[in-house]
N, CA, C and O of each residue as an XYZ file, in Angstrom:
488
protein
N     -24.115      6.635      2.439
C     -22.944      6.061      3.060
C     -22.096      7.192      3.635
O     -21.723      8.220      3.071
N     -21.870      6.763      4.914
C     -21.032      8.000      5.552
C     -19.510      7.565      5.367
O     -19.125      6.419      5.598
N     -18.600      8.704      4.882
C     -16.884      8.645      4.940
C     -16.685      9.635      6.142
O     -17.001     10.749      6.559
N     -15.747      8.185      6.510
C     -14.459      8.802      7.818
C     -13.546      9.525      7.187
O     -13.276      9.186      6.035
N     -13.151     10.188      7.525
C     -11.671     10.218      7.391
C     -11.078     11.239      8.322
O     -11.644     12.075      9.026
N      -9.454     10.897      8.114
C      -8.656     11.046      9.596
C      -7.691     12.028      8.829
O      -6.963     11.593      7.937
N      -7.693     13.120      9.123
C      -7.440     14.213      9.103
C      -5.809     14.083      9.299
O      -5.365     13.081      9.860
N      -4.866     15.189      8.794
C      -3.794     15.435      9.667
C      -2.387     14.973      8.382
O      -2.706     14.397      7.342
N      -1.184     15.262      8.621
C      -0.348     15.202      7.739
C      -0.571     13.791      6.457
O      -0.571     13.820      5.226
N      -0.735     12.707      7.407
C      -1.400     11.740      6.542
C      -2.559     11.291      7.981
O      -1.483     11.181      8.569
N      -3.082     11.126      8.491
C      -4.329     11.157      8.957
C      -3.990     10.834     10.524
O      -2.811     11.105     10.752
N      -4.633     10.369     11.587
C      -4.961     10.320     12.269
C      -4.479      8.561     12.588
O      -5.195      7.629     12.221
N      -3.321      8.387     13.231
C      -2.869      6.989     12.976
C      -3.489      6.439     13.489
O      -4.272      5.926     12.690
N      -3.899      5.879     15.388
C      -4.231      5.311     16.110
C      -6.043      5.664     15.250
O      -6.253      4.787     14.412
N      -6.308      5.896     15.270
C      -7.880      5.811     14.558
C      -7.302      5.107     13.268
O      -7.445      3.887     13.194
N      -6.678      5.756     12.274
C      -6.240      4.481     11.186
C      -6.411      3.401     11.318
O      -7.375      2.761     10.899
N      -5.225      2.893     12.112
C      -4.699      1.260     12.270
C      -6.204      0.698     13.183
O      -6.740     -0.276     12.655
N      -6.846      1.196     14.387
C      -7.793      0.731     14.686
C      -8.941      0.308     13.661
O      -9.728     -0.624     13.828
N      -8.907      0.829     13.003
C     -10.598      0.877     11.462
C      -9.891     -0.493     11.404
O     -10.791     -1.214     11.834
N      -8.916     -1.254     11.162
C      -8.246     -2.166     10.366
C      -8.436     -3.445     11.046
O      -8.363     -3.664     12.255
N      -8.733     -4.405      9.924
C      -9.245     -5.921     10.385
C      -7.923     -6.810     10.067
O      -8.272     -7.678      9.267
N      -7.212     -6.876     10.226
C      -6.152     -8.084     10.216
C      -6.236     -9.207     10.059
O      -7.126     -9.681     10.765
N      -5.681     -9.992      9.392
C      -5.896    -11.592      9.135
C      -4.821    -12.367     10.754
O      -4.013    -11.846     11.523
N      -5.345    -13.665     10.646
C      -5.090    -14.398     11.930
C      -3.163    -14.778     11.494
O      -2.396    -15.678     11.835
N      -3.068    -13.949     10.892
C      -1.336    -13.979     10.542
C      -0.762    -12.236     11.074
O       0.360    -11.854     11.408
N      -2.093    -11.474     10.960
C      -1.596    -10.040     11.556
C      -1.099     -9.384     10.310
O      -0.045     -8.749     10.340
N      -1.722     -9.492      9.338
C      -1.407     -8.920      8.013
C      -2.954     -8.865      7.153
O      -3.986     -9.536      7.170
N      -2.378     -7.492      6.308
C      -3.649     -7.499      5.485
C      -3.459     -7.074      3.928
O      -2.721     -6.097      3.802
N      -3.785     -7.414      3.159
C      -3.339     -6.907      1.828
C      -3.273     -5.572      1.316
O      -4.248     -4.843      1.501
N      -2.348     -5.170      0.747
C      -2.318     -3.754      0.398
C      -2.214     -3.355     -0.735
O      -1.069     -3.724     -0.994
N      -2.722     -2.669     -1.956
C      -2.630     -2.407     -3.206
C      -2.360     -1.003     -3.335
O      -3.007     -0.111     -2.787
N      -1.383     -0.860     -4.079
C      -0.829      0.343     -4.300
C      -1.281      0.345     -5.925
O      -1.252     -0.617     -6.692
N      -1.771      1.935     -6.249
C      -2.111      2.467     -7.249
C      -1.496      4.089     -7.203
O      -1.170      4.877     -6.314
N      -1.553      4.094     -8.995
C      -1.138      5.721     -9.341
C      -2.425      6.727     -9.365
O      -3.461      6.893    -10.009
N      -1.653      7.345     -8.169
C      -3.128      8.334     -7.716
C      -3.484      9.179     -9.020
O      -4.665      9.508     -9.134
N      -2.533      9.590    -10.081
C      -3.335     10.616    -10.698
C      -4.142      9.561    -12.358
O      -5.057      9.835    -13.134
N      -3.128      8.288    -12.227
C      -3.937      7.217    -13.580
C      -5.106      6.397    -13.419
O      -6.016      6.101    -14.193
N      -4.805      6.041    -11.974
C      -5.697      4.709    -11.680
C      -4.619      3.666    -11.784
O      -4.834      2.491    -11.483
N      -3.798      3.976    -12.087
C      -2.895      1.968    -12.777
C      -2.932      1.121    -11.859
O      -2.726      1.630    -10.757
N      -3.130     -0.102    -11.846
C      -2.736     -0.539    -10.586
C      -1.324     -1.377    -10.551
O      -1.084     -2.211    -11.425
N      -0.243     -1.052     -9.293
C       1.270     -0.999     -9.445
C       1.649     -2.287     -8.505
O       2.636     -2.997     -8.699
N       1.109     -2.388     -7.911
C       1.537     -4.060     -7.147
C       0.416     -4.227     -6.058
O      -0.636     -3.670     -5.747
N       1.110     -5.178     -5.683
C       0.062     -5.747     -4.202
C       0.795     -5.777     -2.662
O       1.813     -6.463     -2.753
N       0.661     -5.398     -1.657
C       1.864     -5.884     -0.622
C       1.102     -6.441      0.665
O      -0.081     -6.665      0.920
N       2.126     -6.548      1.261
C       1.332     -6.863      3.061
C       1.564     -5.954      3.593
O       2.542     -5.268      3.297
N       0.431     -5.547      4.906
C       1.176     -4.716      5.690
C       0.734     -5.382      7.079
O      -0.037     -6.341      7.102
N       1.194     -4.894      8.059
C       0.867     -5.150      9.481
C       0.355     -3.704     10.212
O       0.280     -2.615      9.643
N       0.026     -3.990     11.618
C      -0.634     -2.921     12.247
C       1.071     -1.686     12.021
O       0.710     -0.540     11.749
N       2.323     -1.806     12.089
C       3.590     -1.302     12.379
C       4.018     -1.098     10.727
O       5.051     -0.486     10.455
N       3.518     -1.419     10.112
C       3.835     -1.052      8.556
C       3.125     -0.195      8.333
O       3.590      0.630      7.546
N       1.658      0.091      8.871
C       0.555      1.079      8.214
C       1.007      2.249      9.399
O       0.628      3.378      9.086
N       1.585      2.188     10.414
C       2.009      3.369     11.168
C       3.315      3.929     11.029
O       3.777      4.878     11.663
N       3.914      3.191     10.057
C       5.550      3.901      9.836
C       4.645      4.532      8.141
O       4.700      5.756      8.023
N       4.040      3.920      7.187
C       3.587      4.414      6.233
C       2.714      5.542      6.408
O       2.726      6.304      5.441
N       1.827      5.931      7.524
C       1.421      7.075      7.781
C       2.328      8.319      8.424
O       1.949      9.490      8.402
N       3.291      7.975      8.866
C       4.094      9.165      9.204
C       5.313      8.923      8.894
O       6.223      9.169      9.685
N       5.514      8.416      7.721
C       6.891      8.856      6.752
C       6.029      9.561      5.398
O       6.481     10.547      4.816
N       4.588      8.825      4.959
C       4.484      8.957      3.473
C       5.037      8.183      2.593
O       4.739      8.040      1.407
N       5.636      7.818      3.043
C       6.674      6.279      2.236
C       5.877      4.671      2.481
O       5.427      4.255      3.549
N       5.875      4.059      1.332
C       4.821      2.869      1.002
C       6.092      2.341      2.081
O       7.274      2.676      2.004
N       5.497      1.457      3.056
C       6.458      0.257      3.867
C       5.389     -0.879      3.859
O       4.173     -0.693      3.905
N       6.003     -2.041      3.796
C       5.336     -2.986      4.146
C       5.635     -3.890      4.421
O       6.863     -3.867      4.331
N       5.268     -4.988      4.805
C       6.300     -6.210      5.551
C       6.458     -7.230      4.381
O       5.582     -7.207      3.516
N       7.171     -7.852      4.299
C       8.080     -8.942      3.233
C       7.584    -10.891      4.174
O       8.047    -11.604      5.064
N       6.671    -10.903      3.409
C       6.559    -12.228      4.591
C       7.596    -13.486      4.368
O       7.727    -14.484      5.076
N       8.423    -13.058      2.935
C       9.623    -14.206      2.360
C      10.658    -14.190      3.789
O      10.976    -15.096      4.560
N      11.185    -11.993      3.720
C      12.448    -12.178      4.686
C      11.912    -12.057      5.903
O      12.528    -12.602      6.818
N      10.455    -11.214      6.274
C      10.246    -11.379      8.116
C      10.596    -10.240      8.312
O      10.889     -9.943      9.470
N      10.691     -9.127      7.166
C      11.347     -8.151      8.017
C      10.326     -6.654      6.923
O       9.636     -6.727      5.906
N      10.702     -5.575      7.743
C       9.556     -4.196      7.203
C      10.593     -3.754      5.632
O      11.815     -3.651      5.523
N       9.795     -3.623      4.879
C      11.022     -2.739      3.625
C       9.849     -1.615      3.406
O       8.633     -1.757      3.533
N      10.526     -0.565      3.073
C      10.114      0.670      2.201
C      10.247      0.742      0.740
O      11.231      0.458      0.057
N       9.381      1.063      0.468
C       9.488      1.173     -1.428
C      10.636      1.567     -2.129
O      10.089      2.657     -2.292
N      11.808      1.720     -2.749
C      12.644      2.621     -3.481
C      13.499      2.883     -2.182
O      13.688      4.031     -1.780
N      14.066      1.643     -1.467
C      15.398      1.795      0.085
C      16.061      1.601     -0.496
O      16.977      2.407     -0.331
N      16.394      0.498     -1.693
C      17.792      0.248     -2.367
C      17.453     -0.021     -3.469
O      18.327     -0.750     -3.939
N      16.366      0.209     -4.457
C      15.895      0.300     -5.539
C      16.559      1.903     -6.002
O      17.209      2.167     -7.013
N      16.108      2.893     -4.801
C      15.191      4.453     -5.606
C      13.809      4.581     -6.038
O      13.327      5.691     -5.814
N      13.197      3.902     -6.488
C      12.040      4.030     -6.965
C      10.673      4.079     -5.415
O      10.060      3.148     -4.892
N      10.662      4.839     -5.265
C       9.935      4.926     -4.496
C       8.415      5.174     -4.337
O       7.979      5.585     -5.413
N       7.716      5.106     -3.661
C       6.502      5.872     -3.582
C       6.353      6.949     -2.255
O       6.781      6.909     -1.101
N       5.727      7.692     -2.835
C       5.041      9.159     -2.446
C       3.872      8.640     -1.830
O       3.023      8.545     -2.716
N       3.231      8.101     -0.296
C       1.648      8.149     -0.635
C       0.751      9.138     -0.075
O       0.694      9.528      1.091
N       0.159      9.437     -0.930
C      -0.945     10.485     -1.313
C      -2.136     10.240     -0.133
O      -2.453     11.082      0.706
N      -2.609      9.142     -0.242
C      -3.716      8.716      0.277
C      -3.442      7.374      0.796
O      -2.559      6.624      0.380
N      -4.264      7.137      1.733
C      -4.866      5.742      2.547
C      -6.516      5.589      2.136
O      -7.289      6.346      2.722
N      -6.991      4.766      1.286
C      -8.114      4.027      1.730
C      -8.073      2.524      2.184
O      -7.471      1.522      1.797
N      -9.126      2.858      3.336
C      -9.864      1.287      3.646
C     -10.967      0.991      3.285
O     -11.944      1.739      3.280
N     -10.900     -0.726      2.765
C     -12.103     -0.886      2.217
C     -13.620     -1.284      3.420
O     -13.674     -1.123      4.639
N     -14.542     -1.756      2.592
C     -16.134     -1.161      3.532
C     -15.569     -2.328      4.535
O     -15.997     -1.891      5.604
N     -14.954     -3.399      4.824
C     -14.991     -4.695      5.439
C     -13.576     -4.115      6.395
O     -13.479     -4.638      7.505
N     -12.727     -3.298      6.098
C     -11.739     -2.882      7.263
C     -10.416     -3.861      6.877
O      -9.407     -3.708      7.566
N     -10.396     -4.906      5.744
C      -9.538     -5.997      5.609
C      -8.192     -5.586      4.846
O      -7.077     -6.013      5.146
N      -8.477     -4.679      3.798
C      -7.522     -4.086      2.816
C      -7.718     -3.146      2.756
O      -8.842     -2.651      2.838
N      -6.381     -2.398      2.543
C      -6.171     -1.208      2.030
C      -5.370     -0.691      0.441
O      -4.470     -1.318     -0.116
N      -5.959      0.530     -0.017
C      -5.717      0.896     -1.187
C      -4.754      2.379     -0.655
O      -5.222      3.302      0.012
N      -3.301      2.274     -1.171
C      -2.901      3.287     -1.378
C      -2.865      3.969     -2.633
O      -2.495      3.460     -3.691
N      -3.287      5.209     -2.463
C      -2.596      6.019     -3.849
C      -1.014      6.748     -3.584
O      -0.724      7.507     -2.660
N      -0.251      6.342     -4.515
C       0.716      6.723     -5.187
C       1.182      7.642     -5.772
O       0.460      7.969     -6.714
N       1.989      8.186     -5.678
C       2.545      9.097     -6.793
C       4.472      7.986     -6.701
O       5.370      8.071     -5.863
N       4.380      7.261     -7.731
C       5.279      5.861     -7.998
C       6.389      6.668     -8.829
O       6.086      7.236     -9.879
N       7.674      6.690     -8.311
C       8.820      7.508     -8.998
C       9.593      6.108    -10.235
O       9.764      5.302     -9.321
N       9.805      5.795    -10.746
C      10.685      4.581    -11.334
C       9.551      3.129    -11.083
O       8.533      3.447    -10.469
N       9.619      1.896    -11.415
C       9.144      1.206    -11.957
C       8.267      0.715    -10.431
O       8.738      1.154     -9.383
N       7.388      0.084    -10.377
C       7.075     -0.052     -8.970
C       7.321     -1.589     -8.703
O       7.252     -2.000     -7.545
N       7.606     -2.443     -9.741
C       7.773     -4.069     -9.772
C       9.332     -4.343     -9.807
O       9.965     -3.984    -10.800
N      10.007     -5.009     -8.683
C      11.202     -5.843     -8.635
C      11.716     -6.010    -10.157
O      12.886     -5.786    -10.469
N      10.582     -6.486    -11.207
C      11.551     -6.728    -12.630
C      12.062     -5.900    -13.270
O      12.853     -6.241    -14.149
N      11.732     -4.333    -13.002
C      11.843     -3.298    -13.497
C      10.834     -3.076    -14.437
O      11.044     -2.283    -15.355
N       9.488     -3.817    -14.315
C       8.245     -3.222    -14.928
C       7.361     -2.386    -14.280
O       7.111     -2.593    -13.093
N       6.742     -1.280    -15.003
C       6.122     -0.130    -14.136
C       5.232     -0.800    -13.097
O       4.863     -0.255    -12.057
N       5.042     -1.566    -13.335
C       3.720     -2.305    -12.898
C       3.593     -3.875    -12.722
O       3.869     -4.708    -13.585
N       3.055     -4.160    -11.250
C       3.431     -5.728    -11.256
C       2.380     -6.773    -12.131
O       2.735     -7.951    -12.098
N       1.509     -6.566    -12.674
C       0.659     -6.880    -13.648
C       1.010     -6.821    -14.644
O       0.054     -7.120    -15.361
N       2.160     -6.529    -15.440
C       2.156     -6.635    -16.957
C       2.515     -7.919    -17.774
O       2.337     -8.256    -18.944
N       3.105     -8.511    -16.657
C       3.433     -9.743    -17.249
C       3.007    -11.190    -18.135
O       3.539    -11.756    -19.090
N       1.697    -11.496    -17.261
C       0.475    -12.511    -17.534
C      -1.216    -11.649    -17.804
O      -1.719    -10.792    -17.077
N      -1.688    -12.142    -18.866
C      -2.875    -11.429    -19.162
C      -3.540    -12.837    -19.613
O      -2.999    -13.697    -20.307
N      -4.909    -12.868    -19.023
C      -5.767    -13.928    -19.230
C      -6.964    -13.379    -19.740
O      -7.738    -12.723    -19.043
N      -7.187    -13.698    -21.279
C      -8.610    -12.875    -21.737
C     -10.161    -13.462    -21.839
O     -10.250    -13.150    -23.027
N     -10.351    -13.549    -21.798
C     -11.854    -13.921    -21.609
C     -12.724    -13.891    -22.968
O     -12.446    -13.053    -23.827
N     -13.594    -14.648    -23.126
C     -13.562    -14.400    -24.899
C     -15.219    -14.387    -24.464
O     -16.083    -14.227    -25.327
């Protein structure tokens, strides 16, 4: 299997956002993780204009499909993210950021938007 990758402060945007398959809403799912744990810290949307302000700030942005409008991680929280990395997955549909997550990365003030509900499997 051959890896792309796009070179450059955080990579190579217009080649970025092109790799990227969009849903018929113009959004694609985004999972943010802690680059040096693995954890995984929430889920978001982004659009083609969220993944190009997130490649050249470094700052997780993503679009809010409740208000309609772009937010950045930690704008009126603080808690922000650092991102490290962009992957896309083999299908071009989602992307995985890694993180370096300053303060809790979930609205409730839990590190993590997963801690809440656990379903076990027996």
């Amino acid at each position: 299997m051959r890896r792309r990758r796009h070179n450059g402060p955080m990579g190579d945007v217009s080649q970025a956002v092109a790799a990227l398959q969009f849903g018929p809403d113009g959004l694609l799912p985004a999972i943010a993780q802690q680059w040096d744990t693995g954890e995984v810290l929430m889920l978001a949307w982004m659009d083609a204009e969220a993944v190009r302000r997130t490649l050249a700030t470094g700052r997780g942005t993503y679009w809010s499909r409740s208000r309609q409008q772009y937010w950045t991680k930690g704008e009126t929280s603080g808690n922000t993210q650092q991102v490290k990395e962009l992957r896309i997955d083999c299908d071009g549909d989602a992307i995985l950021l890694l993180v370096d997550q300053h303060g809790p990365a979930c609205h409730t003030g839990l590190r993590s938007c997963f801690q809440t509900q656990t379903v076990e499997l027996s």
